[in-house]
N, C-alpha and C positions, 0 to 999 in steps of 0.2 A: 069089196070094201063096205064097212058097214056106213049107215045113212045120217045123215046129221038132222037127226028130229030132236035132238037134244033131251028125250025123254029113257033111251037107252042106255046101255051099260057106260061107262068109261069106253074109251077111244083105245081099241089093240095095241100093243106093244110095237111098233115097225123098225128092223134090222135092216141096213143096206149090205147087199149082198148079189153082186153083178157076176153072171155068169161066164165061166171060163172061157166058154166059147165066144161073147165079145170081150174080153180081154185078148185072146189069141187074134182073133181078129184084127183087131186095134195093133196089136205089134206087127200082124205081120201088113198092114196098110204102111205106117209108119216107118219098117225097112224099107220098102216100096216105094218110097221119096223119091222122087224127080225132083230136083231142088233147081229152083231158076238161076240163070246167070244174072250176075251182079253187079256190074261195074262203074266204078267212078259213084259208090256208093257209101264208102266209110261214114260219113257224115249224117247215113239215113235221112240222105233229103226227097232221095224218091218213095220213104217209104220202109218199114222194117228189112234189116239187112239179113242178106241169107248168113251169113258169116254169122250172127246170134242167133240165127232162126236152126242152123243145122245141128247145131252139139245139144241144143234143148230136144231137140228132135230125135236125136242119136239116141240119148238118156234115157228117153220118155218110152224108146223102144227096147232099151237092153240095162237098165241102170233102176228104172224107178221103180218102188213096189207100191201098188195101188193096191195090196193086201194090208200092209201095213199102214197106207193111209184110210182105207176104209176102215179097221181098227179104232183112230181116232175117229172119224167120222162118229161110230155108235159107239164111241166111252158119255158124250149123250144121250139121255130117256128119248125117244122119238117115236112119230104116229104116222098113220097114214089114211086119209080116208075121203070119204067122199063129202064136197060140200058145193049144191044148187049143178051136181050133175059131172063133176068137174075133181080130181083125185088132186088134194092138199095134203104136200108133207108139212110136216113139224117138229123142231125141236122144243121142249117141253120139260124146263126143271123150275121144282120147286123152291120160293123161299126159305131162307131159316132166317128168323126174325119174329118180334111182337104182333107184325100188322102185315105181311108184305101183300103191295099190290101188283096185279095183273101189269105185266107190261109186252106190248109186243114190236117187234122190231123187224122192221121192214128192210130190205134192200136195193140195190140197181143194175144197174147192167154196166158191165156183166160182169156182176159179183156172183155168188152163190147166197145160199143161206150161212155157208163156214165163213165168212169172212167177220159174221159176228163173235168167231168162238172168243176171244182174247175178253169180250166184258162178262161173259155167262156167271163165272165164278165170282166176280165182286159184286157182278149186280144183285146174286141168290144168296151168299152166303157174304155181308160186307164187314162181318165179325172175324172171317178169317183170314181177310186181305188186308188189315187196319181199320175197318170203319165201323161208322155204328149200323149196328143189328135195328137200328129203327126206318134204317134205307131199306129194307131188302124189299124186293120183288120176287114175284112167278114169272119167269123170264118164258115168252115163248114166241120162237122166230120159224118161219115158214121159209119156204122155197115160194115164192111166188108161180101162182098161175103160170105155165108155159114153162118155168126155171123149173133146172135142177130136176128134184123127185118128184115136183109136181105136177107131172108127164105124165101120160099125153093131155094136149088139153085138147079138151071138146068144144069147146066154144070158138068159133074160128074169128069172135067178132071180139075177145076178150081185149079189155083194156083198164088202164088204173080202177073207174069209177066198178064196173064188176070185180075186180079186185075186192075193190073196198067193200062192200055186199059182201062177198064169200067171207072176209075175215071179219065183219061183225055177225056174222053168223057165228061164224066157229066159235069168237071169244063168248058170245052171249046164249046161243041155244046151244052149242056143244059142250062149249065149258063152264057155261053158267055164270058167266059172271055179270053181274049189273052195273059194273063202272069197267072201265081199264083206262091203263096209258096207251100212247104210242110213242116210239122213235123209229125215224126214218132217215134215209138218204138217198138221192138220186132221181130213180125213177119211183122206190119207193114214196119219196118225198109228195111223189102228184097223188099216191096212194094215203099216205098221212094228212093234204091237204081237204082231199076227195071225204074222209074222217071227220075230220073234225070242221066240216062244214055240215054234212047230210046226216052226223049219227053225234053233234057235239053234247047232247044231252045225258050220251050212253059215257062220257072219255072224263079221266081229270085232268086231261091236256096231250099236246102233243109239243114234241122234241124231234125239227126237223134238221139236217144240215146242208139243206139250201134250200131257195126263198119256193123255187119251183111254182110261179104261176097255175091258175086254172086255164091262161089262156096260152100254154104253151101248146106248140104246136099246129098253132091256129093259122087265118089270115090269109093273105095270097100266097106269104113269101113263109108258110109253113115250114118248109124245107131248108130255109137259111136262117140258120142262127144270129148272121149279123144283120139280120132283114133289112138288107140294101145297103147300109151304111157305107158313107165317104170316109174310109178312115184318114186320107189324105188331108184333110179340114182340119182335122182334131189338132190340139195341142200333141207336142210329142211326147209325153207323157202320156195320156189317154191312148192316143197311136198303137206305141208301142203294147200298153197292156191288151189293148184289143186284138192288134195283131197275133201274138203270142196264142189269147186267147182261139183265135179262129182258125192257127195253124192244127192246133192238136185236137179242135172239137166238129169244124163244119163241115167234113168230108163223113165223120162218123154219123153225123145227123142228118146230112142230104142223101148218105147212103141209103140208111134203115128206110127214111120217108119215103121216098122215091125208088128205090130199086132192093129194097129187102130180100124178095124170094129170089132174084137173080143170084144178087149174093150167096144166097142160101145151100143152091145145089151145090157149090165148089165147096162150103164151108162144111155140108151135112154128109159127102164124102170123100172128103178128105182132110183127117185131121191134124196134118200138117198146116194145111190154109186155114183149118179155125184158129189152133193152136197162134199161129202169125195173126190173125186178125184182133183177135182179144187182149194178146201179148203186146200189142200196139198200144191200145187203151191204159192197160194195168202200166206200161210203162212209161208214158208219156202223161198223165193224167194224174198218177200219185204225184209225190211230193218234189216238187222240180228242184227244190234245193238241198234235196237227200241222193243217195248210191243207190237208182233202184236194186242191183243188184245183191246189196248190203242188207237192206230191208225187206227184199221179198226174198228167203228163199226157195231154191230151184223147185222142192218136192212141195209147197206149199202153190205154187204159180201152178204146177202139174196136178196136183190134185185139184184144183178149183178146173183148169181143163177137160180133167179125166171127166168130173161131174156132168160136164157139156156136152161131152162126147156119149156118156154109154147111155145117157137118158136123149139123146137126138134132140136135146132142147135148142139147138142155136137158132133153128127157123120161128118154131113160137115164140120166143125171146123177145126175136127179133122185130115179128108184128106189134109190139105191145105197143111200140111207135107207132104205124102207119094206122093201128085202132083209135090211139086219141085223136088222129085227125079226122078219120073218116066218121067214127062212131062220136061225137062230145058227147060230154051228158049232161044235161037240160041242170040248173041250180034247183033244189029243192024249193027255193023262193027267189024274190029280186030284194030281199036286202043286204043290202052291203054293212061291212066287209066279209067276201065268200067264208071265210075261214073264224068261225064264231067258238072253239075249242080254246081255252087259255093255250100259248104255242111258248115256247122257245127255242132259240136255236146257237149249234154249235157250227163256226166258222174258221174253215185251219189258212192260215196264208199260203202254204206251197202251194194248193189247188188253183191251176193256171184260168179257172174258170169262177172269179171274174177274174180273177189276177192281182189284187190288191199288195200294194206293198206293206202298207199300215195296218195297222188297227184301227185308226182315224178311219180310212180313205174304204176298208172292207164295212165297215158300220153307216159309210156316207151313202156306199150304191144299195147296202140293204135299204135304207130309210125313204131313198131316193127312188125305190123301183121295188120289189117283191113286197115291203111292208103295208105297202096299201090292200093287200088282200086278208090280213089279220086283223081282227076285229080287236084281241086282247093280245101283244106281248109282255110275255114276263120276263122272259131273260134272253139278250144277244150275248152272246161269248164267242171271243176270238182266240186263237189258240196260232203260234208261228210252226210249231211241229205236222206235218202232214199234209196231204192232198185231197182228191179227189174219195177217198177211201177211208174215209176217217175214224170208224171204229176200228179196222184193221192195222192204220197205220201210227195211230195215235190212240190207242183204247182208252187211256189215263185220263184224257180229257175229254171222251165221251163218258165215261164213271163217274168223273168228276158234274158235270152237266147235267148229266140225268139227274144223278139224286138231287142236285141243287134244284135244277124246274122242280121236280114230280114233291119235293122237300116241301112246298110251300103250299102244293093241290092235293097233298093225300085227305 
């Protein structure tokens, strides 16, 4: 891979192209299922039910074509290369437009980089989806460190804040650019945060969709998202949203913290048990008041697997967590507030995390809790369509968002 001294040619053309031999592999693991017994489980209270986990599985092994979905994968320009040691893919399309600016778009876990594809074409070209040609951007989204195509990674200590390093690299010595946007979500979000506090001078802002502390992860009670909390106390109202909330998110967060690599060896051979652990997330995590089934479909859920599988990303993924705890990275200074980038953010009600029923009540815990780390917001937007996955599940109202933030800081 060639080097990111930024003084070299343009960045190689990169084709996804996975070798037949882990393809065969993969199916023939996949008939190979031992599928666990199940009982007095319709209700998936213990946990993903095999009765969904088997015909996905079935499919995944004699039904899906990962031919055809790698196809779409490279109807995408995309790169591949090295940047501070460490091999970053990238999807990478041009504006069409008077001005368009840089914008890059981050991820989380465990999404991929495709879970962006749904904005690529309004955000590069907003003359041929209805809008004006004075929105467009250079859309360019990566596989994050350890995700995806950005395998293997070397750095064993990698976490958001060298994240954030690699991609102002990329944007500024490889692609040259002296300003950019960001949008992010999730885990990207700590990477978006990590931005536009350490490099706010290089961004015209950032567009995240959650609030994502600098001090997540931190503390005694690192590994508990409800960090101690009596939900018993609470109004029941608050109860219940917390509850809800801690059903679907704190086994996922004390796992990773705490026992990641254990996880890892069951999940890294065999991908039946990844395929179930991810499938949990995706489907309990998007939009609680939509048909997951309706809205994800099957070859779209299997293709963001397959990405998982034939690049062995689920173990580095997975440390990206147990790096922000062990590794923090020090603030560039002690002035507050951490995050000195102009920010906005997009907020969907399904996402059970906080849980908000309102518009009121999802803008009261922002103001009330993550907004004190933004030094300048311009715009909160809440949106009722979508979960956890929000340029995926609701692309419209991240199009909608972006251009309105980035509208005001070009």
């Amino acid at each position: 891979m060639p080097s990111a001294t930024g003084s070299g040619p343009a960045p190689a053309p990169f084709t996804i192209h996975v070798a037949q031999e882990v393809l065969d592999d993969l199916r023939h693991r996949l008939r190979s299922t031992r599928f666990a017994a199940d009982p007095d489980n319709d209700d998936e209270r213990y946990g993903l039910g095999t009765a969904r986990l088997r015909p996905l599985v079935e499919y995944w092994a004699d039904g899906f074509d990962w031919r055809a979905a790698e196809a779409r994968l490279n109807s995408f320009r995309q790169h591949r290369l090295d940047v501070g040691g460490s091999p970053l893919h990238f999807v990478h399309e041009r504006g069409s437009g008077p001005a368009p600016i840089p914008l890059l778009l981050l991820h989380g876990w465990p999404w991929t980089h495709h879970h962006w594809h749904k904005v690529i074409g309004p955000l590069t070209d907003p003359a041929a989806h209805g809008g004006d040609p004075a929105d467009a951007f250079d859309v360019i989204v990566p596989s994050l460190p350890g995700f995806g195509f950005s395998t293997p990674l070397t750095n064993p200590r990698e976490n958001y804040a060298d994240m954030a390093d690699r991609f102002h690299t990329l944007m500024t010595d490889v692609l040259g650019h002296h300003r950019y946007g960001v949008g992010a979500a999730d885990y990207g979000a700590l990477v978006g945060a990590r931005l536009g506090h350490k490099y706010a001078d290089s961004l015209y802002g950032i567009h995240l969709g959650n609030e994502m502390p600098p001090t997540m992860f931190q503390g005694d009670r690192f590994w508990d998202l409800s960090g101690g909390q009596r939900t018993e106390d609470l109004p029941p109202a608050t109860r219940a949203r917390l509850n809800r909330r801690n059903a679907r998110y704190v086994s996922h967060v004390a796992a990773h913290l705490l026992d990641g690599q254990t996880l890892t060896h069951g999940l890294n051979d065999s991908p039946a048990g990844l395929l179930a652990w991810i499938l949990k997330r995706w489907s309990t995590w998007s939009d609680r008041n939509a048909d997951f089934e309706a809205e994800w479909p099957v070859d779209d859920v299997l293709t963001f697997a397959t990405i998982f599988w034939v690049n062995e990303a689920i173990g580095s993924s997975i440390r990206a967590y147990k790096n922000a705890n062990l590794y923090p990275p020090a603030p560039v200074d002690d002035r507050e507030p951490y995050v000195r980038a102009p920010a906005g953010f997009t907020f969907l009600l399904g996402d059970s995390s906080p849980g908000a029923e309102t518009t009121a009540e999802r803008v009261e815990i922002f103001r009330n809790g993550g907004a004190r780390f933004y030094a300048d917001i311009r715009d909160v937007n809440v949106h009722q369509k979508g979960g956890h996955f929000g340029p995926y599940e609701n692309p419209e109202a991240w199009i909608h968002d972006l251009r309105r933030t980035f509208r005001a800081l070009r």
